[in-house]
N, CA, C and O atoms as CSV, one atom per row, in Angstrom:
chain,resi,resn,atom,element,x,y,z
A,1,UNK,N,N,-4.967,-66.914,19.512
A,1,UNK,CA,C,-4.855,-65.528,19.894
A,1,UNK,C,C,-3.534,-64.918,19.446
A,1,UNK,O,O,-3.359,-63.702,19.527
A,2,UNK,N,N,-2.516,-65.817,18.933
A,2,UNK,CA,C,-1.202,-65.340,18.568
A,2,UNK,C,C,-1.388,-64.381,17.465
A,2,UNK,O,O,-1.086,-63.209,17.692
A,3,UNK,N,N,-1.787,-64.666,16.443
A,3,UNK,CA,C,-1.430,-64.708,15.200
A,3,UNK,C,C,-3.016,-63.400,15.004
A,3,UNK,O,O,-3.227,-62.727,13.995
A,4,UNK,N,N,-3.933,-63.398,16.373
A,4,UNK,CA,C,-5.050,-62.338,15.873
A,4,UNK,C,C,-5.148,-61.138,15.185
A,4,UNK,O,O,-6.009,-60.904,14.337
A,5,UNK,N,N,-4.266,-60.367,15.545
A,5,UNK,CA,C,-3.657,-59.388,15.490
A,5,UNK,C,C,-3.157,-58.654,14.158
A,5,UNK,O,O,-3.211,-57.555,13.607
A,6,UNK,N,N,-2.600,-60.030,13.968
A,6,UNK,CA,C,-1.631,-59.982,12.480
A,6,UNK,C,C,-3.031,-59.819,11.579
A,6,UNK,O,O,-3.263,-59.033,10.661
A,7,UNK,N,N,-4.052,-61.059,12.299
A,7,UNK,CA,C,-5.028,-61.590,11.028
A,7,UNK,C,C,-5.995,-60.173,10.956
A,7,UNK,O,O,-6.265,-59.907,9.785
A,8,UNK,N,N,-6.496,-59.337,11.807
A,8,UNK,CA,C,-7.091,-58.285,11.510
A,8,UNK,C,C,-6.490,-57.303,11.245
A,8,UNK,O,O,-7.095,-56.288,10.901
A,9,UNK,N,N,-5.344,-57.338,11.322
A,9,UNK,CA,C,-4.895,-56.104,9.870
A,9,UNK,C,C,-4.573,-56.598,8.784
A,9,UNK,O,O,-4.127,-55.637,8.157
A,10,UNK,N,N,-4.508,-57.497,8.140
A,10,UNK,CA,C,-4.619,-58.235,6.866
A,10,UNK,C,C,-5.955,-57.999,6.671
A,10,UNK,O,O,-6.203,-57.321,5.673
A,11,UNK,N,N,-6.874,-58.353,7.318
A,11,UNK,CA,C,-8.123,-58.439,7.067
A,11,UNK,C,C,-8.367,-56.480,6.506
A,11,UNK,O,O,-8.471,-55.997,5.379
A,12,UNK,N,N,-8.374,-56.041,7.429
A,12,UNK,CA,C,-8.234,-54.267,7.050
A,12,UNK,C,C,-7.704,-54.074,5.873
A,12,UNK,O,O,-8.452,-54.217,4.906
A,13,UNK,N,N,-6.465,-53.748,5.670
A,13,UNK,CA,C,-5.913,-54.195,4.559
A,13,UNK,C,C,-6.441,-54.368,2.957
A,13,UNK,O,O,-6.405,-53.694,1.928
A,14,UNK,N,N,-6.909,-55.570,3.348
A,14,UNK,CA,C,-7.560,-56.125,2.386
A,14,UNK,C,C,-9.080,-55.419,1.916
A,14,UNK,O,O,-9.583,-55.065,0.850
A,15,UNK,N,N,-9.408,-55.433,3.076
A,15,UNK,CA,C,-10.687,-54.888,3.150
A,15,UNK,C,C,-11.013,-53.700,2.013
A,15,UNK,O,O,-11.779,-53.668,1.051
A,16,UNK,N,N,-9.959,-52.632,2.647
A,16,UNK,CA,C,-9.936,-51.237,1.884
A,16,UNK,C,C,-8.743,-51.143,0.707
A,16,UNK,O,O,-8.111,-50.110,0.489
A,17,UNK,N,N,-8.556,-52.362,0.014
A,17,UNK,CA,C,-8.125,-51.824,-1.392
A,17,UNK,C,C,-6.564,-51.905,-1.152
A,17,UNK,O,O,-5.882,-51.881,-2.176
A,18,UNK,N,N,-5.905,-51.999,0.056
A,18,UNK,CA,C,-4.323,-51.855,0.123
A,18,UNK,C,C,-3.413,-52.685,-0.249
A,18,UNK,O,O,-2.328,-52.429,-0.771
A,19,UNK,N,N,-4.092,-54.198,0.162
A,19,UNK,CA,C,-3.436,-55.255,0.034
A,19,UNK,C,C,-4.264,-55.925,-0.883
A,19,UNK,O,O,-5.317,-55.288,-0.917
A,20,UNK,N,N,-4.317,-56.824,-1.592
A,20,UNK,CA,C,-2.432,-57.039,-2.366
A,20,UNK,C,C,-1.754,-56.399,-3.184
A,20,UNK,O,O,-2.240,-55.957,-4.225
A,21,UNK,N,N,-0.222,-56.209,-2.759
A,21,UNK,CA,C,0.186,-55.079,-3.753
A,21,UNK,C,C,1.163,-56.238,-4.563
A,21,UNK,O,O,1.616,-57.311,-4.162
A,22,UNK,N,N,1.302,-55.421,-6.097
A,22,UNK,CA,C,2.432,-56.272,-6.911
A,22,UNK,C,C,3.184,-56.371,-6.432
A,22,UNK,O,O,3.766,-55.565,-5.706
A,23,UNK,N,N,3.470,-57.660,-6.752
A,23,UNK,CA,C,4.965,-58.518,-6.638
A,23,UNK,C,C,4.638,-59.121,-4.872
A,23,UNK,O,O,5.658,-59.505,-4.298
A,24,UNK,N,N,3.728,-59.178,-4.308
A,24,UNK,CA,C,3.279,-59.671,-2.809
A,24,UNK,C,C,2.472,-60.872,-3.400
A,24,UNK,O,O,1.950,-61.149,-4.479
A,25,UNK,N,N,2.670,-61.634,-1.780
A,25,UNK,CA,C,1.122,-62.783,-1.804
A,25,UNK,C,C,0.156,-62.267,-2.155
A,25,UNK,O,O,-0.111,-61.137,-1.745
A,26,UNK,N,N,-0.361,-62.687,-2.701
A,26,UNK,CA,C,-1.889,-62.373,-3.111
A,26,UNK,C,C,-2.933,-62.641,-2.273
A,26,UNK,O,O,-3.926,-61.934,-2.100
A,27,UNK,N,N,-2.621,-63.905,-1.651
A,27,UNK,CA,C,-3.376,-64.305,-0.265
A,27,UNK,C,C,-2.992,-63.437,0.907
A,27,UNK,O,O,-1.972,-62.748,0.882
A,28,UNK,N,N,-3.879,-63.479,2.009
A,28,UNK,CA,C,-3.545,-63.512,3.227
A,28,UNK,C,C,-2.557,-64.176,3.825
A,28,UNK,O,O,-2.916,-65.343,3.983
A,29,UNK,N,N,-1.162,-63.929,4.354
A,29,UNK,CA,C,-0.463,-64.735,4.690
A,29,UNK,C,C,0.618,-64.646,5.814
A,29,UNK,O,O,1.762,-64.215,5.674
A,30,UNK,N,N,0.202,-65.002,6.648
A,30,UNK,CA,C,1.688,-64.451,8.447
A,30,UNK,C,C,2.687,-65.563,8.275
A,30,UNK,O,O,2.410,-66.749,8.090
A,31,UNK,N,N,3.711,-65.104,8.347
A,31,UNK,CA,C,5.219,-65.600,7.911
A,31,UNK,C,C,5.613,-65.279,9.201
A,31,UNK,O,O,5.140,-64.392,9.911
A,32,UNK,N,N,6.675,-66.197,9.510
A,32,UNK,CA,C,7.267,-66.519,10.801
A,32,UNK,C,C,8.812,-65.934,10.420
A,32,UNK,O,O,9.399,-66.309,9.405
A,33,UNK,N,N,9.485,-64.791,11.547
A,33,UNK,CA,C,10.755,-64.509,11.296
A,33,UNK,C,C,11.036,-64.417,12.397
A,33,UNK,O,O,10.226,-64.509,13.318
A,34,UNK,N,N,12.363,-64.197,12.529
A,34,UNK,CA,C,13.480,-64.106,13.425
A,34,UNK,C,C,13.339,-62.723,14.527
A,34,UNK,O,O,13.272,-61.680,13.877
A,35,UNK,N,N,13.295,-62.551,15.693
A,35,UNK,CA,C,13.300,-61.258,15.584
A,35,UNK,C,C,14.593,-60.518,15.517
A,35,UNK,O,O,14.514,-59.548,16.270
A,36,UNK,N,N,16.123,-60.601,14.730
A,36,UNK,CA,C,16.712,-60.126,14.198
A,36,UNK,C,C,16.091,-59.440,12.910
A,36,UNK,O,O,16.177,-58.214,12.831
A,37,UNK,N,N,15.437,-60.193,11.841
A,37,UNK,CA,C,14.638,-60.170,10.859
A,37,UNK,C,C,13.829,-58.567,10.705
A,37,UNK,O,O,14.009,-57.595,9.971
A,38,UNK,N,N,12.420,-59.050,12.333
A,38,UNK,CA,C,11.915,-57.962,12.293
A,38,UNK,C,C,12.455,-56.998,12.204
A,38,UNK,O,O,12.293,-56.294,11.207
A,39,UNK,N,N,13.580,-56.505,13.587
A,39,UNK,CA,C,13.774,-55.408,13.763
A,39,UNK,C,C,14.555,-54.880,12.147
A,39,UNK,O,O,14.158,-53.759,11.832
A,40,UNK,N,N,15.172,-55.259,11.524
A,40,UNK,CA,C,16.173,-55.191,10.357
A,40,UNK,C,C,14.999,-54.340,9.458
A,40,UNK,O,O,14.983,-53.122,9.279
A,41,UNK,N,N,14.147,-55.213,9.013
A,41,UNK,CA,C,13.408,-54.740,8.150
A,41,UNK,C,C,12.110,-53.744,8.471
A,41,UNK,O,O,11.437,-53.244,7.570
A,42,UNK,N,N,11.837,-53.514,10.020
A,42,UNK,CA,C,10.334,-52.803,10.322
A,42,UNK,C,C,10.408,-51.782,12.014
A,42,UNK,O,O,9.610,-51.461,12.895
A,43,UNK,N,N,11.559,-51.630,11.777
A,43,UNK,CA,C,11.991,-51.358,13.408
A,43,UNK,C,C,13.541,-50.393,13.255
A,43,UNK,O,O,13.973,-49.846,14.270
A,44,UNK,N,N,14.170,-50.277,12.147
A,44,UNK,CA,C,15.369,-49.818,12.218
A,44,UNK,C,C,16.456,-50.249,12.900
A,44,UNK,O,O,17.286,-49.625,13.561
A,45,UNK,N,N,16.335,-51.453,12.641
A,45,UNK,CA,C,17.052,-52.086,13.673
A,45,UNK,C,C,16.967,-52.305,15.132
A,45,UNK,O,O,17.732,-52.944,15.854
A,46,UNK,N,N,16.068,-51.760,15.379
A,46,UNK,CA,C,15.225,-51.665,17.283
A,46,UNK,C,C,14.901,-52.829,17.609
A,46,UNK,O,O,13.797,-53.197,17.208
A,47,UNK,N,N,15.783,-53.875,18.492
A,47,UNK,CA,C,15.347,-55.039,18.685
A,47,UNK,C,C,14.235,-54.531,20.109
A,47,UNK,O,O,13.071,-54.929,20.093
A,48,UNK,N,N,14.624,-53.849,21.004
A,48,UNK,CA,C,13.668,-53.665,21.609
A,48,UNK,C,C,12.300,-53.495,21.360
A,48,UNK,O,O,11.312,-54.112,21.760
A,49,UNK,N,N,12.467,-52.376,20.498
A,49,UNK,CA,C,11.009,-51.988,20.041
A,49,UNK,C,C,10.223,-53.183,19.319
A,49,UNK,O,O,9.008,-53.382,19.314
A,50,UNK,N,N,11.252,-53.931,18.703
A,50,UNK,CA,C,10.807,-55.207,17.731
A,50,UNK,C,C,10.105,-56.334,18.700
A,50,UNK,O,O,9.067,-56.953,18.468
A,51,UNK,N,N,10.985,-56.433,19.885
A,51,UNK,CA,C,10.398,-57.525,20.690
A,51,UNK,C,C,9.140,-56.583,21.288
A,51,UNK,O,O,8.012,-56.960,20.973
A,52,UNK,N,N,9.208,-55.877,21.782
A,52,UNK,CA,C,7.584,-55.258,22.308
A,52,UNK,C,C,6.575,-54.890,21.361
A,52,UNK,O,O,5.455,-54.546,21.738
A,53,UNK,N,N,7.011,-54.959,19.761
A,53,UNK,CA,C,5.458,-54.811,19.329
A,53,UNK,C,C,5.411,-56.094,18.190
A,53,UNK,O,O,4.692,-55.783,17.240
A,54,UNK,N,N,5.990,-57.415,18.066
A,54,UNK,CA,C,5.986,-58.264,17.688
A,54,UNK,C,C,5.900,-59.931,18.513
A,54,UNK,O,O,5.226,-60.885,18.125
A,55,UNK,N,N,6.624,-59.888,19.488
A,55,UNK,CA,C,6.922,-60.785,19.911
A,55,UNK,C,C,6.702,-60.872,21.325
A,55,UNK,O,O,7.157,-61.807,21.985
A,56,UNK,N,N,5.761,-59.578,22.013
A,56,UNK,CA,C,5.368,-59.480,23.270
A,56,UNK,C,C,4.273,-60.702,23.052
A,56,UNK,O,O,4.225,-61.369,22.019
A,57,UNK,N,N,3.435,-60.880,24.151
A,57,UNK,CA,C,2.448,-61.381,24.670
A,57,UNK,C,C,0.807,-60.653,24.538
A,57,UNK,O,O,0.379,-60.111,25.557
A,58,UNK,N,N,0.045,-60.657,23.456
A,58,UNK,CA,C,-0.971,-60.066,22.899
A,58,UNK,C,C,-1.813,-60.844,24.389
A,58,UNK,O,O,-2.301,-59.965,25.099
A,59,UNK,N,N,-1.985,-61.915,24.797
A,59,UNK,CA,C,-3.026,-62.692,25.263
A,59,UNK,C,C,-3.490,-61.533,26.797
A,59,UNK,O,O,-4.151,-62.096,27.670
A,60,UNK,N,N,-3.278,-60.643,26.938
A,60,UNK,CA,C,-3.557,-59.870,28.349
A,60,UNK,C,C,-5.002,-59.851,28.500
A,60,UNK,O,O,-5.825,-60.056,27.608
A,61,UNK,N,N,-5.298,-59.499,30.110
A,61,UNK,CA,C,-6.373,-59.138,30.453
A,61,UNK,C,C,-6.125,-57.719,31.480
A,61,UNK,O,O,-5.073,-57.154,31.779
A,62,UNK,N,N,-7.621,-57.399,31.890
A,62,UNK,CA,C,-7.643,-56.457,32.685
A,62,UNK,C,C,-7.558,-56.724,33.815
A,62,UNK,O,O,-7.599,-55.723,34.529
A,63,UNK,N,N,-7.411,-58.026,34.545
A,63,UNK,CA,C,-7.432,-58.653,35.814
A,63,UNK,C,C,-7.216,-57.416,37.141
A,63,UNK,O,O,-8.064,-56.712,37.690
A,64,UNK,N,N,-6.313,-57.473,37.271
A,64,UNK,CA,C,-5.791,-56.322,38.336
A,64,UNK,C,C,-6.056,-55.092,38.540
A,64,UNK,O,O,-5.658,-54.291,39.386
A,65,UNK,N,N,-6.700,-55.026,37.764
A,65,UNK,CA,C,-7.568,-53.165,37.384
A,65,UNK,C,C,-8.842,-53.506,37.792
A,65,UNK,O,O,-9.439,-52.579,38.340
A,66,UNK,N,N,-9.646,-54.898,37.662
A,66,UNK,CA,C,-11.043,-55.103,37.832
A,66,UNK,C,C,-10.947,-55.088,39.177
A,66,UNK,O,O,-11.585,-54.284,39.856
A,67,UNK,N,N,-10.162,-55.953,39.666
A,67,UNK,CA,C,-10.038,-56.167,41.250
A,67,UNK,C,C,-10.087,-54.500,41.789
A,67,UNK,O,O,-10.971,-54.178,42.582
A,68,UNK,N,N,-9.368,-53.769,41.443
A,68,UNK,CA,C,-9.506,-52.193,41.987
A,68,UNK,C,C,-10.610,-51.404,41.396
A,68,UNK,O,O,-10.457,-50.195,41.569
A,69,UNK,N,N,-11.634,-51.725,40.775
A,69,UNK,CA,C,-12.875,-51.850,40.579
A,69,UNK,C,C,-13.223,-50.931,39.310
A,69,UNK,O,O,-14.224,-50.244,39.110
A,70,UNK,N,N,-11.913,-51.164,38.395
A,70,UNK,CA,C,-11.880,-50.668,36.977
A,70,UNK,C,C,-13.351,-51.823,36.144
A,70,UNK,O,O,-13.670,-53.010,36.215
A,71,UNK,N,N,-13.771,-50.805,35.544
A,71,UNK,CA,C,-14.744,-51.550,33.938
A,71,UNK,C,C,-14.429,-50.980,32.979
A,71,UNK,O,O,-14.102,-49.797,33.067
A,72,UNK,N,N,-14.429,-51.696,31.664
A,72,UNK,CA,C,-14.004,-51.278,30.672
A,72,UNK,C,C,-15.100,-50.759,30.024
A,72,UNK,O,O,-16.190,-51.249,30.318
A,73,UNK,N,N,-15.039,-49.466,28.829
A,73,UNK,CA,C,-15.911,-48.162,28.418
A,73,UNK,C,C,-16.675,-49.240,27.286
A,73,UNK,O,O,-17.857,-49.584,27.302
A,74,UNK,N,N,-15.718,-49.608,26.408
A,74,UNK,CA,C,-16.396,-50.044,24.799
A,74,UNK,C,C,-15.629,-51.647,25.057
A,74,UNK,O,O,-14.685,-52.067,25.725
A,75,UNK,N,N,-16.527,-52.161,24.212
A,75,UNK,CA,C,-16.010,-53.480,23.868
A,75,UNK,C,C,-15.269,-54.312,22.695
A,75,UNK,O,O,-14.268,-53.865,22.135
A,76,UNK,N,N,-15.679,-55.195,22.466
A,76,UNK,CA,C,-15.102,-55.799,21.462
A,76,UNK,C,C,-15.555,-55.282,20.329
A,76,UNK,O,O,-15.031,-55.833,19.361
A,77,UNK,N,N,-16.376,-54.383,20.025
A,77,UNK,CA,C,-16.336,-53.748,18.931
A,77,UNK,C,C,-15.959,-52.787,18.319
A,77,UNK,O,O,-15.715,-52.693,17.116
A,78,UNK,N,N,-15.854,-51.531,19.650
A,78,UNK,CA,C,-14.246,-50.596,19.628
A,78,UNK,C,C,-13.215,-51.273,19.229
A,78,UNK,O,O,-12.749,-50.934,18.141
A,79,UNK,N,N,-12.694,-52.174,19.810
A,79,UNK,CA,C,-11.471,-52.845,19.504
A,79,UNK,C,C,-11.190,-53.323,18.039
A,79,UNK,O,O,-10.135,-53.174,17.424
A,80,UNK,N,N,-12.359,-53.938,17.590
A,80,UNK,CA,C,-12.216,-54.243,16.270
A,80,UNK,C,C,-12.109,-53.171,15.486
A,80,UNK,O,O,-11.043,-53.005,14.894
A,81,UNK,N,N,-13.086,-52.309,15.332
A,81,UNK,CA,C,-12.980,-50.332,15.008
A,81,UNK,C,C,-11.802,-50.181,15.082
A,81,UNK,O,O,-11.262,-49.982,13.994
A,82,UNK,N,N,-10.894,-50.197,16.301
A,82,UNK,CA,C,-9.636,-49.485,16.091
A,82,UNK,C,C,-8.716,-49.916,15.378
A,82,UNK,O,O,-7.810,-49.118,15.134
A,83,UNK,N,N,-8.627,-51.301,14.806
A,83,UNK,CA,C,-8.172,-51.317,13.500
A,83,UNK,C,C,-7.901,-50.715,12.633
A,83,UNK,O,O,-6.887,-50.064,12.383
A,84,UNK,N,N,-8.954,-50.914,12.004
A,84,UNK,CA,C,-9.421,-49.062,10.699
A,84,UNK,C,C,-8.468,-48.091,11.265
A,84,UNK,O,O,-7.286,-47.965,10.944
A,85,UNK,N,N,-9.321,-47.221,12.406
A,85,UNK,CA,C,-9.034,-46.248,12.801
A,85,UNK,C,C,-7.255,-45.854,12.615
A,85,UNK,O,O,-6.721,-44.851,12.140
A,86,UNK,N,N,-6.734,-46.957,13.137
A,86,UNK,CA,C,-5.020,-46.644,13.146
A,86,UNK,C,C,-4.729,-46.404,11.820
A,86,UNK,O,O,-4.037,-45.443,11.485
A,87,UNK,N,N,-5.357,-47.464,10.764
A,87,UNK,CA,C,-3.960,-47.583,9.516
A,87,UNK,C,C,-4.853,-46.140,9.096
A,87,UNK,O,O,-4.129,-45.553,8.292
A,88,UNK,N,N,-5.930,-45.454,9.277
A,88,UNK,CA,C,-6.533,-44.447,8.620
A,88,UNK,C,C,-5.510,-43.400,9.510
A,88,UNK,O,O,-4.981,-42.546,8.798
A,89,UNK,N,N,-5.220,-43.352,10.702
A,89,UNK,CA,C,-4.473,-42.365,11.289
A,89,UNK,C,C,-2.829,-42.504,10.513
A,89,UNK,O,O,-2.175,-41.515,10.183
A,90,UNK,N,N,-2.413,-43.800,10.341
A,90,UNK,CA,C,-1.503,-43.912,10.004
A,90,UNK,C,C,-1.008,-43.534,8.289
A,90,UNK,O,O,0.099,-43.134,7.927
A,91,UNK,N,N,-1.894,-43.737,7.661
A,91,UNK,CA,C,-2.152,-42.846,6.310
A,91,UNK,C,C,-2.054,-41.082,6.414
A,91,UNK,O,O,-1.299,-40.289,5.852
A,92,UNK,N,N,-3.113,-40.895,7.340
A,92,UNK,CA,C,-3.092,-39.466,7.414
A,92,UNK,C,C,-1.953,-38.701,7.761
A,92,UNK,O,O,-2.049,-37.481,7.632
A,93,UNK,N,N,-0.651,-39.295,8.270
A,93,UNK,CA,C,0.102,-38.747,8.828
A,93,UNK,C,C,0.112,-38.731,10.503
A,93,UNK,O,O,1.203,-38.340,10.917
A,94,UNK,N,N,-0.639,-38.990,11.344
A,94,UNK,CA,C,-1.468,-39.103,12.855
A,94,UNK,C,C,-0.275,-39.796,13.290
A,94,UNK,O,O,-0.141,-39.613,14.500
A,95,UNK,N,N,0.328,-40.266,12.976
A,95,UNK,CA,C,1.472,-41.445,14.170
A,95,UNK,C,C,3.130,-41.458,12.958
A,95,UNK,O,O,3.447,-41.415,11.769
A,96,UNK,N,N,3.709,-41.548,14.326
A,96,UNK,CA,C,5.156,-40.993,13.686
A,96,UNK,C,C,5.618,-42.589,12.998
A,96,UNK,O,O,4.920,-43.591,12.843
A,97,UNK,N,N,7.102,-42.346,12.666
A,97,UNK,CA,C,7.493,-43.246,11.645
A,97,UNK,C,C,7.635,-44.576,12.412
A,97,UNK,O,O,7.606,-45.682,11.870
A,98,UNK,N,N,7.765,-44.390,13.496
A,98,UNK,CA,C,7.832,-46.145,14.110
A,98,UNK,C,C,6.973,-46.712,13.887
A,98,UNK,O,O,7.063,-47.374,12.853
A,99,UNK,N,N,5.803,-46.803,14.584
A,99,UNK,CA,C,4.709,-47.194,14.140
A,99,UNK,C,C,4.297,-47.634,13.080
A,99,UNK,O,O,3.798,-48.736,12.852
A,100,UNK,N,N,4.555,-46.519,12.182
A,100,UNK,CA,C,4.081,-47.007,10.574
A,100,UNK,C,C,4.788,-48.297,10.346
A,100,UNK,O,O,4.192,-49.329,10.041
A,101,UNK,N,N,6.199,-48.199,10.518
A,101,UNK,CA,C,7.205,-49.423,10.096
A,101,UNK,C,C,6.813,-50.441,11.158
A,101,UNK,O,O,7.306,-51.534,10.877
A,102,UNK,N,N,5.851,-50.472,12.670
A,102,UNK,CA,C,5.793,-51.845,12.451
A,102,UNK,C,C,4.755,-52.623,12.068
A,102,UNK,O,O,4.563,-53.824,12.259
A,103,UNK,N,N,3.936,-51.595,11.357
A,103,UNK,CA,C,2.809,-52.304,10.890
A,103,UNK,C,C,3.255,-52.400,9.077
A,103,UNK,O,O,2.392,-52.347,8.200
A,104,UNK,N,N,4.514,-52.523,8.835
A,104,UNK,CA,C,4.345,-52.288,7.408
A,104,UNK,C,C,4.013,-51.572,6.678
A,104,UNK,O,O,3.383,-51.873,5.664
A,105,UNK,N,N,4.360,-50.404,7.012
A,105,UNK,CA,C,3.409,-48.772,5.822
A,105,UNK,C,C,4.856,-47.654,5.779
A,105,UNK,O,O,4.867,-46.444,5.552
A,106,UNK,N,N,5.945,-48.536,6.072
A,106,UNK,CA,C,7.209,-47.404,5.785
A,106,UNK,C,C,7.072,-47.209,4.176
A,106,UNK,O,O,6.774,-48.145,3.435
A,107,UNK,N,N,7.332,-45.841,3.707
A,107,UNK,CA,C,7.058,-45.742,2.418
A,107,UNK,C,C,8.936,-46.502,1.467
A,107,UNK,O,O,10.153,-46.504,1.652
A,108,UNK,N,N,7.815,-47.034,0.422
A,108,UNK,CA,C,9.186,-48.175,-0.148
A,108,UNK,C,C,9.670,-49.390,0.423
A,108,UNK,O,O,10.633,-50.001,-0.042
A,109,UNK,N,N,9.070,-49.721,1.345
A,109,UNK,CA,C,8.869,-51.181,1.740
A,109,UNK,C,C,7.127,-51.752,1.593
A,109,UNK,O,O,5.995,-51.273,1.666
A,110,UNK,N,N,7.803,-53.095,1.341
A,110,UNK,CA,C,6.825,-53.966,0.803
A,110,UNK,C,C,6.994,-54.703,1.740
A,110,UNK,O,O,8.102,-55.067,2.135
A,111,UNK,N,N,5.437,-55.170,2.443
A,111,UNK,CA,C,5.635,-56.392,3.674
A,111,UNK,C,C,4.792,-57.447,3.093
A,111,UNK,O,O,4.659,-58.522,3.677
C-alpha cells in the first residue's frame, strides 16, 4: 500500500502519452529519497508540506466516521478515476503550483 499511490500515477502517466520523457527512465520506476531531497526538489523547500504529501501514512480508513454512521458515496472506482481527473485538472491550470510540484508537473523539472 506504500508505494500505491506513486504506482497509479506512473501508471496515468504512462497511460496518456506523458511519461517517458527524454533523458528519464524509460521504465516505471519509485526511487527512494530523503525527505530533505523531496522538499528541495518538489516542495520549495517545504519540509512540512513534503512530509504530509510524501511521507505521511497513505494506509487510512474511514473507521471513526462509520461508527457515527458515515457511508462512503463512490468506490474504488472513483478513486481510481480521480487519478486522471487531477493530472487533467492539473494540466488545465485547476490546482495551484504546490500541488503540481508534488506530483512532478512544475514546468522545467524532470521527475
Amino acid at each position: 500500500m506504500q508505494t500505491e499511490i506513486f504506482e497509479r500515477c506512473l501508471d496515468v502517466r504512462f497511460a496518456n502519452g506523458v511519461l517517458p520523457r527524454e533523458g528519464t527512465s524509460q521504465g516505471k520506476e519509485i526511487r527512494l529519497k530523503t525527505l530533505r531531497e523531496v522538499a528541495d526538489e518538489a516542495t520549495g523547500g517545504m519540509m512540512d508540506m513534503a512530509e504530509q504529501g510524501w511521507a505521511g501514512n497513505k494506509a487510512m480508513t474511514g473507521t471513526v466516521l462509520r461508527q457515527l454512521g458515515w457511508e462512503p458515496k463512490f468506490g474504488v472506482e472513483a478513486w481510481e478515476r480521480d487519478f486522471e481527473d487531477e493530472f487533467v485538472a492539473i494540466e488545465e491550470g485547476g490546482r495551484g503550483y504546490t500541488l503540481d510540484s508534488c506530483v512532478g508537473m512544475s514546468k522545467g523539472r524532470s521527475y
